[in-house]
N, CA, C and O atoms as a GROMACS GRO file, in nm:
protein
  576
    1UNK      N    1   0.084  -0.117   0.000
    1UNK     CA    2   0.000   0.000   0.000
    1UNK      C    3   0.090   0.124   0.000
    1UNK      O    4   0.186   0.140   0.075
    2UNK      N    5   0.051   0.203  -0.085
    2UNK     CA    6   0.130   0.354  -0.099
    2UNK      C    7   0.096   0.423  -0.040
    2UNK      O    8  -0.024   0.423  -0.064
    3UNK      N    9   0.126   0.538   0.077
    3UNK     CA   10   0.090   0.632   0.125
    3UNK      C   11   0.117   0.763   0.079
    3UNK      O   12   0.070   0.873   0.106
    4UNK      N   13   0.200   0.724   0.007
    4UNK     CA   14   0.259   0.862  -0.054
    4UNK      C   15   0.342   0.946   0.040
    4UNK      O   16   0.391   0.890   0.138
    5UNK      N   17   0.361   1.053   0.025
    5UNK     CA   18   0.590   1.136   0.101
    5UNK      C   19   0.547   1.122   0.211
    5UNK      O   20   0.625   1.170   0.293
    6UNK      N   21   0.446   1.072   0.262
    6UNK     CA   22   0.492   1.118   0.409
    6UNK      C   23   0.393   1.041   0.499
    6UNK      O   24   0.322   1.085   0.589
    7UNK      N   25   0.410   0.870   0.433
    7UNK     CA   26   0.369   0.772   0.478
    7UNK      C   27   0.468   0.728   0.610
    7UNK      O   28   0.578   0.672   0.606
    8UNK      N   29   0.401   0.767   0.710
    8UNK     CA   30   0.429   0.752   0.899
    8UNK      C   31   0.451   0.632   0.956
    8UNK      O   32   0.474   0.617   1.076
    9UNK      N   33   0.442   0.524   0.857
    9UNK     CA   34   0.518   0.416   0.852
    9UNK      C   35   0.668   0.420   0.926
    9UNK      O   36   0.754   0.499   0.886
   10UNK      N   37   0.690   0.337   1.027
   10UNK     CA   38   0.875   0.328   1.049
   10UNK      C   39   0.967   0.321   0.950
   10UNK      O   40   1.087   0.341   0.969
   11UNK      N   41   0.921   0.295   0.847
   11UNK     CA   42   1.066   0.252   0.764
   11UNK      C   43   1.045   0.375   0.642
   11UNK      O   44   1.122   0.384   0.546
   12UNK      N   45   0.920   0.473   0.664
   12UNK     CA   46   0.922   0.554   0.580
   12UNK      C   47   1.018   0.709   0.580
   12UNK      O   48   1.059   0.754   0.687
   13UNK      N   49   1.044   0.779   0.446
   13UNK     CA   50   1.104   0.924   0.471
   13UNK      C   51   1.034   1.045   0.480
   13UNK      O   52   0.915   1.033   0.450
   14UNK      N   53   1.063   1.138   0.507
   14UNK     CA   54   0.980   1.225   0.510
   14UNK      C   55   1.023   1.315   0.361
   14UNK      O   56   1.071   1.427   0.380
   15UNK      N   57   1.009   1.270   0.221
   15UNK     CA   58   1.043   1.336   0.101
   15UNK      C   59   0.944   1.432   0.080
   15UNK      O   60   0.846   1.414   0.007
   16UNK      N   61   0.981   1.596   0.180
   16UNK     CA   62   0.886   1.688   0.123
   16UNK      C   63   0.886   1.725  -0.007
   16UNK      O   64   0.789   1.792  -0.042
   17UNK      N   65   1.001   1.688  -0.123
   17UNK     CA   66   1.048   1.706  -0.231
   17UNK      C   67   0.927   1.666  -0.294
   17UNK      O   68   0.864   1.743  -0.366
   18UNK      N   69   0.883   1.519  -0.265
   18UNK     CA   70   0.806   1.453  -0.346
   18UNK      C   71   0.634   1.473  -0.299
   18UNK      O   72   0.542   1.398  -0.332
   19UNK      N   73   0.627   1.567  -0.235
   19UNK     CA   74   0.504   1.654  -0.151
   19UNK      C   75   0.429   1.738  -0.308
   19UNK      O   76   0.473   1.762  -0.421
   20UNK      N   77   0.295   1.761  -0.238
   20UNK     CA   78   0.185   1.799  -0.390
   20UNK      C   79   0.277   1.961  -0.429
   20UNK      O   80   0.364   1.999  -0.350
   21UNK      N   81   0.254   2.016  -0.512
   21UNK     CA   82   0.302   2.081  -0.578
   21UNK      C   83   0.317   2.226  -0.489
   21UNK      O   84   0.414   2.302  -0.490
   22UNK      N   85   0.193   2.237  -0.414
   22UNK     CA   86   0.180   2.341  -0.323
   22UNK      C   87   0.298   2.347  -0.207
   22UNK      O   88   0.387   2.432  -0.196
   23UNK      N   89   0.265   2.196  -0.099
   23UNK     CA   90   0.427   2.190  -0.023
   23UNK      C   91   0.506   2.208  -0.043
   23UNK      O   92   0.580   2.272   0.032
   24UNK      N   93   0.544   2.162  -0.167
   24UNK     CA   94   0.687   2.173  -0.263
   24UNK      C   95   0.699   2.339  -0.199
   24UNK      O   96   0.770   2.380  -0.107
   25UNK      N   97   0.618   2.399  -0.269
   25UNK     CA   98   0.671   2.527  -0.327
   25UNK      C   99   0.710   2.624  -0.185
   25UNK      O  100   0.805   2.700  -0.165
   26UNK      N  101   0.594   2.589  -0.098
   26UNK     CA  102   0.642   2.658   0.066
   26UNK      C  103   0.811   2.619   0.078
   26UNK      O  104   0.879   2.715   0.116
   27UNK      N  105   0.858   2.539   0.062
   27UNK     CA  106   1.055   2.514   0.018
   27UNK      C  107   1.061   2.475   0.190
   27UNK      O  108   1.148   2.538   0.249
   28UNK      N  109   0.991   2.392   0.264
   28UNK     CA  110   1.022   2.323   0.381
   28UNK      C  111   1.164   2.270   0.351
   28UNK      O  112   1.189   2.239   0.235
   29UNK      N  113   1.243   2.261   0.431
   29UNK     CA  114   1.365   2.173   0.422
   29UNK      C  115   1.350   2.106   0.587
   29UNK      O  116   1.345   2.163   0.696
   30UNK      N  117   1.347   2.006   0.560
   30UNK     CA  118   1.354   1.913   0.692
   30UNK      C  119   1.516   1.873   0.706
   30UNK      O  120   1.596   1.822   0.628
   31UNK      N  121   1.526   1.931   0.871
   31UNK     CA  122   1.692   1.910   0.852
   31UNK      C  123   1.690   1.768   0.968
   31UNK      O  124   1.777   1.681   0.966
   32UNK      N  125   1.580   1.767   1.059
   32UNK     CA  126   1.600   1.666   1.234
   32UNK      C  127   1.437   1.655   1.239
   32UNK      O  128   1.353   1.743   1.222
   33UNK      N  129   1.421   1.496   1.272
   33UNK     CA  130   1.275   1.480   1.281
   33UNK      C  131   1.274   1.355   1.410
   33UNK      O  132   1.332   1.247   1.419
   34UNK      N  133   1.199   1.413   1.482
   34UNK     CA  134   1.151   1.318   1.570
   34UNK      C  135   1.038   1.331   1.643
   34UNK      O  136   0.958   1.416   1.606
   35UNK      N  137   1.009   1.254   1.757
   35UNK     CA  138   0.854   1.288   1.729
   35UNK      C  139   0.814   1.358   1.884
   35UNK      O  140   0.705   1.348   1.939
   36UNK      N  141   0.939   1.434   1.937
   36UNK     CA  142   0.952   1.578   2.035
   36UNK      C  143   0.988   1.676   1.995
   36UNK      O  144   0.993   1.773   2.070
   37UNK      N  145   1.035   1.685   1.832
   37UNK     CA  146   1.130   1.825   1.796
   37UNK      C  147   1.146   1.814   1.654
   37UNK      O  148   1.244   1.745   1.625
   38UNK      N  149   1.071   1.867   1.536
   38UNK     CA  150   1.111   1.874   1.394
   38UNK      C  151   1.202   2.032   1.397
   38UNK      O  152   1.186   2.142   1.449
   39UNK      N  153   1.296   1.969   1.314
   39UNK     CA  154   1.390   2.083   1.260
   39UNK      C  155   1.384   2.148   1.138
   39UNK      O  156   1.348   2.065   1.055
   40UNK      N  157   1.402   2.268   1.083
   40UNK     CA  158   1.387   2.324   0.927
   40UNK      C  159   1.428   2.435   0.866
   40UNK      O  160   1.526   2.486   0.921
   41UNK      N  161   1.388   2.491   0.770
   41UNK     CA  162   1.453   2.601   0.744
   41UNK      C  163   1.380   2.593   0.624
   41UNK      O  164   1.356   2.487   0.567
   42UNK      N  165   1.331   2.756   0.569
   42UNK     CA  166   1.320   2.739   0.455
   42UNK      C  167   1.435   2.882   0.338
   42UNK      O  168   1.491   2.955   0.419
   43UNK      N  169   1.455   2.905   0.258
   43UNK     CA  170   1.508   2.986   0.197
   43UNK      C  171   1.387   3.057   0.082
   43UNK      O  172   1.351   3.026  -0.032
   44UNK      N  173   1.349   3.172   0.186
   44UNK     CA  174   1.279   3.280   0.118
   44UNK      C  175   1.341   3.344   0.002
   44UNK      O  176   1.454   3.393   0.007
   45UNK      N  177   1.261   3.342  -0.109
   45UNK     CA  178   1.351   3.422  -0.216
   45UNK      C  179   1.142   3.512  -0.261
   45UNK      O  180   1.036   3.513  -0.198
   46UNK      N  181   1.178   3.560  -0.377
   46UNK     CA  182   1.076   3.649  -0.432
   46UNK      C  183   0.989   3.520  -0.497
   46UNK      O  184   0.878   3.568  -0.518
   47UNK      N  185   0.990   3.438  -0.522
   47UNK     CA  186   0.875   3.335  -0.575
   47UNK      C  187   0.798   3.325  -0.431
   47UNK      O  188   0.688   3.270  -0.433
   48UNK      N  189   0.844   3.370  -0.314
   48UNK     CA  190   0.723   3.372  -0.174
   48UNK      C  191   0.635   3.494  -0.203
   48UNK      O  192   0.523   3.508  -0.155
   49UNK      N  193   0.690   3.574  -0.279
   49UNK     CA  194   0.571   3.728  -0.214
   49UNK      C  195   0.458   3.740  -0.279
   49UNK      O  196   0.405   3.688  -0.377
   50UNK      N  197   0.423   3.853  -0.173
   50UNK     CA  198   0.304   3.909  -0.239
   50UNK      C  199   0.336   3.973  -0.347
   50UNK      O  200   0.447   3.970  -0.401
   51UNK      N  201   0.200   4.059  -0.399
   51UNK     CA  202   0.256   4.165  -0.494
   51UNK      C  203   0.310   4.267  -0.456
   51UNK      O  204   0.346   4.353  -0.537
   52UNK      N  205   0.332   4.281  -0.298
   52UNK     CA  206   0.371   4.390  -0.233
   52UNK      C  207   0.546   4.402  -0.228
   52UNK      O  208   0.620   4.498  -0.210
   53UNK      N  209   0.570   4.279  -0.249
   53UNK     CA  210   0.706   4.290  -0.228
   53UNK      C  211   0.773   4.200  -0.087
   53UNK      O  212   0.895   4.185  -0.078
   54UNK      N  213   0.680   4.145   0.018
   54UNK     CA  214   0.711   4.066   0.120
   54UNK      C  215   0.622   3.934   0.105
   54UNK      O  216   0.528   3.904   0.032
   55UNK      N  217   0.688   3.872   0.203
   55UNK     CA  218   0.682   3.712   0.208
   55UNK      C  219   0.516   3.678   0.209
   55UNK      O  220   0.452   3.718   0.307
   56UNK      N  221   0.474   3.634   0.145
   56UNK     CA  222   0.337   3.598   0.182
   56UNK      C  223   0.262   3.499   0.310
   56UNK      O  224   0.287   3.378   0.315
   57UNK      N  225   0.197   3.546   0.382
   57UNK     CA  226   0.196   3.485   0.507
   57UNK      C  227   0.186   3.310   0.526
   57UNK      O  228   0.241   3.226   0.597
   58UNK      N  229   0.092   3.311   0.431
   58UNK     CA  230   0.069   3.163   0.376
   58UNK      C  231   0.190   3.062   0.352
   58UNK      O  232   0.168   2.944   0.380
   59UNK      N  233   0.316   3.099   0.303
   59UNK     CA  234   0.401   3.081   0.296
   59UNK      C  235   0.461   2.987   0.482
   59UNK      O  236   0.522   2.882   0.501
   60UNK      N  237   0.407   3.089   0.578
   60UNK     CA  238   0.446   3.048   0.702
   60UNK      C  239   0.342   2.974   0.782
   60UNK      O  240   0.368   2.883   0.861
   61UNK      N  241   0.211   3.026   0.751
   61UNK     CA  242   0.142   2.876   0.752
   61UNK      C  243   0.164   2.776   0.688
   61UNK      O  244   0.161   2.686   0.772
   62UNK      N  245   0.193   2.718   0.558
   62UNK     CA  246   0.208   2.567   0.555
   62UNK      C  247   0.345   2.498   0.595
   62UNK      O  248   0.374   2.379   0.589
   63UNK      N  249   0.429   2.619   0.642
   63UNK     CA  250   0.546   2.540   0.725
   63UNK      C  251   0.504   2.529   0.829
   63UNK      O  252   0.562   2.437   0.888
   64UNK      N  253   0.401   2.593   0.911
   64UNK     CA  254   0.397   2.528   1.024
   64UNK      C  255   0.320   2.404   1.078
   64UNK      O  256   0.335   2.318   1.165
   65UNK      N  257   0.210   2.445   0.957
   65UNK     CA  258   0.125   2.256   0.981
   65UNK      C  259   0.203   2.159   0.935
   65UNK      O  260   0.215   2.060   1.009
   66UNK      N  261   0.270   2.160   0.813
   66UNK     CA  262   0.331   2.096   0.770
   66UNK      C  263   0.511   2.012   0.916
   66UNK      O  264   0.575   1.909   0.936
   67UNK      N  265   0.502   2.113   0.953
   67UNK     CA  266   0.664   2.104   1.083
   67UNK      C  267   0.579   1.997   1.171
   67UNK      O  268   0.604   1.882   1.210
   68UNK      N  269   0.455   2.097   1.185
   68UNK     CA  270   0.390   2.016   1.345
   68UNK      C  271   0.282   1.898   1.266
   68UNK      O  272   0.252   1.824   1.359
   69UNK      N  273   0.233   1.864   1.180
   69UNK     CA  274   0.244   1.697   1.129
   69UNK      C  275   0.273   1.626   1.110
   69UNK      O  276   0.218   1.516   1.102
   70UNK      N  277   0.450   1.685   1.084
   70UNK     CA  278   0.564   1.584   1.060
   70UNK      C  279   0.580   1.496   1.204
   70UNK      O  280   0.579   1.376   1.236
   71UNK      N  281   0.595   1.618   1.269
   71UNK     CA  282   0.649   1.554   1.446
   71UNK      C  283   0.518   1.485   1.538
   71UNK      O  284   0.516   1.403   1.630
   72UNK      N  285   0.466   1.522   1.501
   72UNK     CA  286   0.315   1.469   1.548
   72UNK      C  287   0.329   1.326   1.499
   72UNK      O  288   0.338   1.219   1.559
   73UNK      N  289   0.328   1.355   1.387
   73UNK     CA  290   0.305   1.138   1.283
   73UNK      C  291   0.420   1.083   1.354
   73UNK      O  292   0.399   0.979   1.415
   74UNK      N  293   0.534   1.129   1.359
   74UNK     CA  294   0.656   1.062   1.425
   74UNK      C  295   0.594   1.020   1.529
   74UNK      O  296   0.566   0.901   1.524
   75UNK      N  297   0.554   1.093   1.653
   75UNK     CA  298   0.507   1.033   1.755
   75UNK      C  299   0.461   0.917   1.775
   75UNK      O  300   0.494   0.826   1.851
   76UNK      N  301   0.356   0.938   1.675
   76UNK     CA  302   0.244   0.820   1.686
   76UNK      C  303   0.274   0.653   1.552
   76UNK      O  304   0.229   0.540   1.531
   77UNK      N  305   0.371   0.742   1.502
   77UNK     CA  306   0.396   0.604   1.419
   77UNK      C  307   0.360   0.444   1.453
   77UNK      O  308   0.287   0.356   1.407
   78UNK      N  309   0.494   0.468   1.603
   78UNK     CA  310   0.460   0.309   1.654
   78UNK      C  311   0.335   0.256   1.676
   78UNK      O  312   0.320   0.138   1.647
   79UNK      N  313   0.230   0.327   1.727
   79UNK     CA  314   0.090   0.296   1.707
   79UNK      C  315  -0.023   0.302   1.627
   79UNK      O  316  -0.143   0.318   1.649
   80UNK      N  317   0.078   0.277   1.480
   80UNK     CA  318  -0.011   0.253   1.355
   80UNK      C  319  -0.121   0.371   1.303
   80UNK      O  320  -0.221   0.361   1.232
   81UNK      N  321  -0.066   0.469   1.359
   81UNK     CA  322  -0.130   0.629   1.334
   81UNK      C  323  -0.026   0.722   1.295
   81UNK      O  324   0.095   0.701   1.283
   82UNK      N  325  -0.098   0.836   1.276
   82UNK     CA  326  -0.071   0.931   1.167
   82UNK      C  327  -0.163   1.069   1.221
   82UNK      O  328  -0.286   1.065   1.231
   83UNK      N  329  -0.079   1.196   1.255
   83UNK     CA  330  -0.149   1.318   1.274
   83UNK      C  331  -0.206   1.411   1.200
   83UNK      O  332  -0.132   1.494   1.148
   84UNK      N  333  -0.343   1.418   1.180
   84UNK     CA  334  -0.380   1.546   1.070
   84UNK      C  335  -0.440   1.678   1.165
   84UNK      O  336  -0.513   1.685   1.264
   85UNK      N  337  -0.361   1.785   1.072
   85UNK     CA  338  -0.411   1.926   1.152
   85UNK      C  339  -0.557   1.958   1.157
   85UNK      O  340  -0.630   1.953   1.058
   86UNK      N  341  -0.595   1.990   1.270
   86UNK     CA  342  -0.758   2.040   1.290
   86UNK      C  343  -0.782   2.154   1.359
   86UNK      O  344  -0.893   2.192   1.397
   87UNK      N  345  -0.664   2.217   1.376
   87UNK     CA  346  -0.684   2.388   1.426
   87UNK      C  347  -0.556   2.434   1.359
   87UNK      O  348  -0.467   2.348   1.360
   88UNK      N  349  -0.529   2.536   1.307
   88UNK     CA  350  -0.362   2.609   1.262
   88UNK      C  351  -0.391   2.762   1.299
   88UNK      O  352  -0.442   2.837   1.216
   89UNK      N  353  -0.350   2.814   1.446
   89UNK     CA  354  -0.321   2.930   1.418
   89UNK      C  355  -0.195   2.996   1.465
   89UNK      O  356  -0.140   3.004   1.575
   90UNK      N  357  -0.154   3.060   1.290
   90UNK     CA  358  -0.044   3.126   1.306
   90UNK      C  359  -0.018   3.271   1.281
   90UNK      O  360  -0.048   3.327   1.175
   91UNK      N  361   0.028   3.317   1.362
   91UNK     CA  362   0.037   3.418   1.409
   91UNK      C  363   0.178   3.533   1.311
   91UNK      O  364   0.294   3.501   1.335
   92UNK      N  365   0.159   3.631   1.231
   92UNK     CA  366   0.271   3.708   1.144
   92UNK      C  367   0.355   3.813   1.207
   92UNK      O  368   0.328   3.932   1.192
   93UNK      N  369   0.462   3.769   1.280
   93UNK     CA  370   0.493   3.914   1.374
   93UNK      C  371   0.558   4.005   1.296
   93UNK      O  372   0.564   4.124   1.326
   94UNK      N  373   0.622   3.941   1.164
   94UNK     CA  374   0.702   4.123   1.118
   94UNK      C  375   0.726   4.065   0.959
   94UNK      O  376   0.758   3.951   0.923
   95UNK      N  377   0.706   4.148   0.906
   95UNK     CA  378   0.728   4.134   0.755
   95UNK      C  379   0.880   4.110   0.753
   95UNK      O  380   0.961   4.157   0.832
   96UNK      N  381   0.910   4.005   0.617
   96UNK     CA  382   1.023   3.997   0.554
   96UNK      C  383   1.003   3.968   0.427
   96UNK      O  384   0.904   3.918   0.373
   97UNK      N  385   1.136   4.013   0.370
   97UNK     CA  386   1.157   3.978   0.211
   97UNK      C  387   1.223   3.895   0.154
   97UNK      O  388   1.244   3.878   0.033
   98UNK      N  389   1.267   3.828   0.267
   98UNK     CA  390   1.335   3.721   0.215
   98UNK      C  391   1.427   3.704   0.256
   98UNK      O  392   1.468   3.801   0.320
   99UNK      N  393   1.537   3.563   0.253
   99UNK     CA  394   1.659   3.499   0.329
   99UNK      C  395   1.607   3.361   0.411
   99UNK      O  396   1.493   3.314   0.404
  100UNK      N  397   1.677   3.327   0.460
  100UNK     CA  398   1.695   3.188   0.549
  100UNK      C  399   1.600   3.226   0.661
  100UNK      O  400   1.605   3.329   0.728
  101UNK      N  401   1.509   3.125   0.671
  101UNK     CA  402   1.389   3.166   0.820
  101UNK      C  403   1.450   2.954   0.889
  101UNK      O  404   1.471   2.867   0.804
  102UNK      N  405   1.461   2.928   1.010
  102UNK     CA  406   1.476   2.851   1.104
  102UNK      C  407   1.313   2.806   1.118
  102UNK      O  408   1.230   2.895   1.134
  103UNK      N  409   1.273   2.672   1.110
  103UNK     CA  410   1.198   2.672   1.170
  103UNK      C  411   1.171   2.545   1.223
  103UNK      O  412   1.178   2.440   1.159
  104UNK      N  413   1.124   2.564   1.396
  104UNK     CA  414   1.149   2.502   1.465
  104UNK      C  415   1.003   2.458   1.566
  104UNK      O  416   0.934   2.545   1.618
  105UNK      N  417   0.978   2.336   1.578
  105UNK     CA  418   0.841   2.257   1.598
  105UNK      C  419   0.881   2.171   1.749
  105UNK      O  420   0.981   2.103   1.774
  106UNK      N  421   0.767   2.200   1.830
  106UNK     CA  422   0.805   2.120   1.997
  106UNK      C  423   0.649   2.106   2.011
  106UNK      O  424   0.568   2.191   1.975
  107UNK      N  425   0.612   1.948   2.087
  107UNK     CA  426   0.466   1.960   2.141
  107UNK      C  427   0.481   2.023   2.238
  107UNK      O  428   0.589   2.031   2.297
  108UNK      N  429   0.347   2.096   2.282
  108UNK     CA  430   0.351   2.145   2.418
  108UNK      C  431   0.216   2.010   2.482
  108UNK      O  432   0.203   2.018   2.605
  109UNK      N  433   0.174   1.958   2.451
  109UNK     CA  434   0.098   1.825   2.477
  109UNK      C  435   0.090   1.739   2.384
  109UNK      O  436   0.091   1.752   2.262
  110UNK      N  437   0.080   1.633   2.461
  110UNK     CA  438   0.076   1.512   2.307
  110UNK      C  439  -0.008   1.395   2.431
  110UNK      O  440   0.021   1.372   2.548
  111UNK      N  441  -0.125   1.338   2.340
  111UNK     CA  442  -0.228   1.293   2.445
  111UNK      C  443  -0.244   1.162   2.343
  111UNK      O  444  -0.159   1.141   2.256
  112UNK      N  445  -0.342   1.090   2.357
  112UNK     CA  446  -0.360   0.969   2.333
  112UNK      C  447  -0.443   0.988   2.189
  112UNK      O  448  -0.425   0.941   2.076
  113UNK      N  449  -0.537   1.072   2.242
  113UNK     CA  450  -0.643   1.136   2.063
  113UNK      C  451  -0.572   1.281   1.979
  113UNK      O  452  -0.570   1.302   1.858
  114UNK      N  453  -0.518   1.368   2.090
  114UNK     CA  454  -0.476   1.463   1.978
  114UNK      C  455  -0.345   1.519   2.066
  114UNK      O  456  -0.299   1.477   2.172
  115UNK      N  457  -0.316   1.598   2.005
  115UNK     CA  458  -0.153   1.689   2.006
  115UNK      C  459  -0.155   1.826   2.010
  115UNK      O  460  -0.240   1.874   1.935
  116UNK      N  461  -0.092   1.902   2.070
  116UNK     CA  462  -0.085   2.026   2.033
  116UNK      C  463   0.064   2.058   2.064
  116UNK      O  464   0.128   2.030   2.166
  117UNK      N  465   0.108   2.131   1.943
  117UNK     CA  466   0.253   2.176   1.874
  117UNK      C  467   0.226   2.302   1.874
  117UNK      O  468   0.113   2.351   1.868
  118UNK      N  469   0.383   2.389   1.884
  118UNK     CA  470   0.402   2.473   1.879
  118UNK      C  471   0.536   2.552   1.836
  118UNK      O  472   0.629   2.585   1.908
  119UNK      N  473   0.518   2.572   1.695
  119UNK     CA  474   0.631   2.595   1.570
  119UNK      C  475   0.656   2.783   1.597
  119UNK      O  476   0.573   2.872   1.613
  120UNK      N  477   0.775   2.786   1.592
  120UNK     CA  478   0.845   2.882   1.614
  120UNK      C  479   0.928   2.904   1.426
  120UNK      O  480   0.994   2.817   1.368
  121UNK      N  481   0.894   3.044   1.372
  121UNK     CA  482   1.029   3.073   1.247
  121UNK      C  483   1.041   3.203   1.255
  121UNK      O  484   0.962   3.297   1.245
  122UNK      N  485   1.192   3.189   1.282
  122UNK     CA  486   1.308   3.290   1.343
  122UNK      C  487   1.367   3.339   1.203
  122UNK      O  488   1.379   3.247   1.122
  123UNK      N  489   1.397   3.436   1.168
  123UNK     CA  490   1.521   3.501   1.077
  123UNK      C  491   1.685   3.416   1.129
  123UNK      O  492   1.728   3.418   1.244
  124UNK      N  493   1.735   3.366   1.045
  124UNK     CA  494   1.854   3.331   1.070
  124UNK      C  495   1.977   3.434   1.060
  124UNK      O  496   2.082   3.383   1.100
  125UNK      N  497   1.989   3.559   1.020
  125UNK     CA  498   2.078   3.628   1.024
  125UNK      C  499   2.024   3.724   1.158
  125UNK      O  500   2.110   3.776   1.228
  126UNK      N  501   1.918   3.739   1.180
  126UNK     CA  502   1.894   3.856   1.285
  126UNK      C  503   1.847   3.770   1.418
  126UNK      O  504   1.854   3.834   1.523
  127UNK      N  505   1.798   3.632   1.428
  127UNK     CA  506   1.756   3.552   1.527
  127UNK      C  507   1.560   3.596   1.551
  127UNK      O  508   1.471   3.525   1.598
  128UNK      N  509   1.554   3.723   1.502
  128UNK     CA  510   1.415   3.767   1.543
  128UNK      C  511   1.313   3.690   1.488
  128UNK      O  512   1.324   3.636   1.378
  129UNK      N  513   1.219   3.683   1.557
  129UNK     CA  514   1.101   3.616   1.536
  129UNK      C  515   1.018   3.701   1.467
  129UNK      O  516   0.984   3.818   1.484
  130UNK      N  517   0.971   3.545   1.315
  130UNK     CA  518   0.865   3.591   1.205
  130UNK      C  519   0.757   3.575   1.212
  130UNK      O  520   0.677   3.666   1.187
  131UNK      N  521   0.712   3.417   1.259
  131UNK     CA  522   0.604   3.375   1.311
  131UNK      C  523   0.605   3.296   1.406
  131UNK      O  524   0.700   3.246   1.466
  132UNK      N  525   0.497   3.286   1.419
  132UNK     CA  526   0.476   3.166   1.544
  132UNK      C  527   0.347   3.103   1.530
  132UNK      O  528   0.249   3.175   1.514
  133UNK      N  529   0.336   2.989   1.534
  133UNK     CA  530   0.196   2.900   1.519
  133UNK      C  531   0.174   2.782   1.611
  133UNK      O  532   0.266   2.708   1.644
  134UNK      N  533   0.029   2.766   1.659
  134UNK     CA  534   0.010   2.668   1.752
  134UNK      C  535  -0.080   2.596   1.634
  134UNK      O  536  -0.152   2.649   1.549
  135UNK      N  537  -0.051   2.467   1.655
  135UNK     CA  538  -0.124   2.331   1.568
  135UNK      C  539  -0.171   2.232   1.683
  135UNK      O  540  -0.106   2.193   1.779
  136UNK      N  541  -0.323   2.199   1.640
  136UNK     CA  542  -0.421   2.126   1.774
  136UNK      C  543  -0.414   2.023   1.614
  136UNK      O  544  -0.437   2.067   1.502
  137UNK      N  545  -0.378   1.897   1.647
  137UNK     CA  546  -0.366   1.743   1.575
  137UNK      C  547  -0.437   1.650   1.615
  137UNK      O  548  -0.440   1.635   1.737
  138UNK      N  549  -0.532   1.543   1.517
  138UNK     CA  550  -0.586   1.447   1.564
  138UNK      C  551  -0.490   1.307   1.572
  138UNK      O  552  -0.441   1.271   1.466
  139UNK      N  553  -0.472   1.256   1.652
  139UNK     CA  554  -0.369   1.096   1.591
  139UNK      C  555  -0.503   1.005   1.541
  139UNK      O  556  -0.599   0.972   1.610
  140UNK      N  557  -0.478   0.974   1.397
  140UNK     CA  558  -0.608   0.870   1.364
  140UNK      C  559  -0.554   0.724   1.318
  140UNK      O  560  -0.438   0.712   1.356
  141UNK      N  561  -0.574   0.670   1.286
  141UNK     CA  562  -0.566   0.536   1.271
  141UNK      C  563  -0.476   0.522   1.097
  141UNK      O  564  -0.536   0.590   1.014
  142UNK      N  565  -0.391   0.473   1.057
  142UNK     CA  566  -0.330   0.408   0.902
  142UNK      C  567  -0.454   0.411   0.815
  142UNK      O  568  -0.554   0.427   0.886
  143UNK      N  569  -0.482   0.401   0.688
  143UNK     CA  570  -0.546   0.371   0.667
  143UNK      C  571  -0.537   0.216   0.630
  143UNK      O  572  -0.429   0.162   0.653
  144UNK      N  573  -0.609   0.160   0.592
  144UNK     CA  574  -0.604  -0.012   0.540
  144UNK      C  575  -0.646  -0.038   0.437
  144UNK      O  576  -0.645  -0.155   0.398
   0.00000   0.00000   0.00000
């Protein structure tokens, strides 16, 4: 059975490369995955913006559901589950135009039915904080 990139399977990878066309393009780079702490980074260039000239926010929402589903499914792997997002709110603290953003995913609970994560993306040359997002996760069952 295929699950496709980001089948939560043990022996599976996490190939955001091979993610629908949309993930792709948010440019997640998964650097450390486990299922207390996903690691990342993405490299903002001008294919993120608006027409305004800065990063489009959206851009930092699907890194963060995307960070905190990764680490979530890790969790729950061994128990033949898999986390999907059912709340995402993220929060835009300061415009940018681009460069290297850090971004960095920790549960602040992780329960038996759902999860809640909380993804942090920092500017890597200035350390300041871009966004911040809390993700509420269901753990559901493989499919069969």
């Amino acid at each position: 059975m295929n699950l496709g990139p980001f089948d939560p399977r043990p022996t599976a990878k996490y190939a955001l490369g091979k993610a629908s066309p949309f993930v792709a393009a948010a440019g997640l780079v998964v650097d450390e995955v486990s299922g207390t702490r996903v690691v990342g980074h993405i490299e903002l260039s001008e294919d993120h913006h608006t027409p305004w000239g800065v990063v489009h926010g959206g851009v930092y929402t699907a890194a963060v559901e995307s960070a905190a589903s990764i680490g979530a499914s890790e969790a729950v792997k061994d128990r033949g589950e898999f986390a999907v997002g059912v709340h995402n709110g993220t929060d835009f603290l300061r415009a940018s135009k681009g460069g290297r953003v850090d971004v960095v995913a920790e549960p602040l609970q992780q329960g038996r039915i759902q999860q809640l994560w909380l993804v942090t993306i920092t500017a890597t040359d200035s350390g300041k904080a871009i966004a911040r997002g809390q993700v509420r996760l269901q753990n559901v069952p493989l499919p069969t």
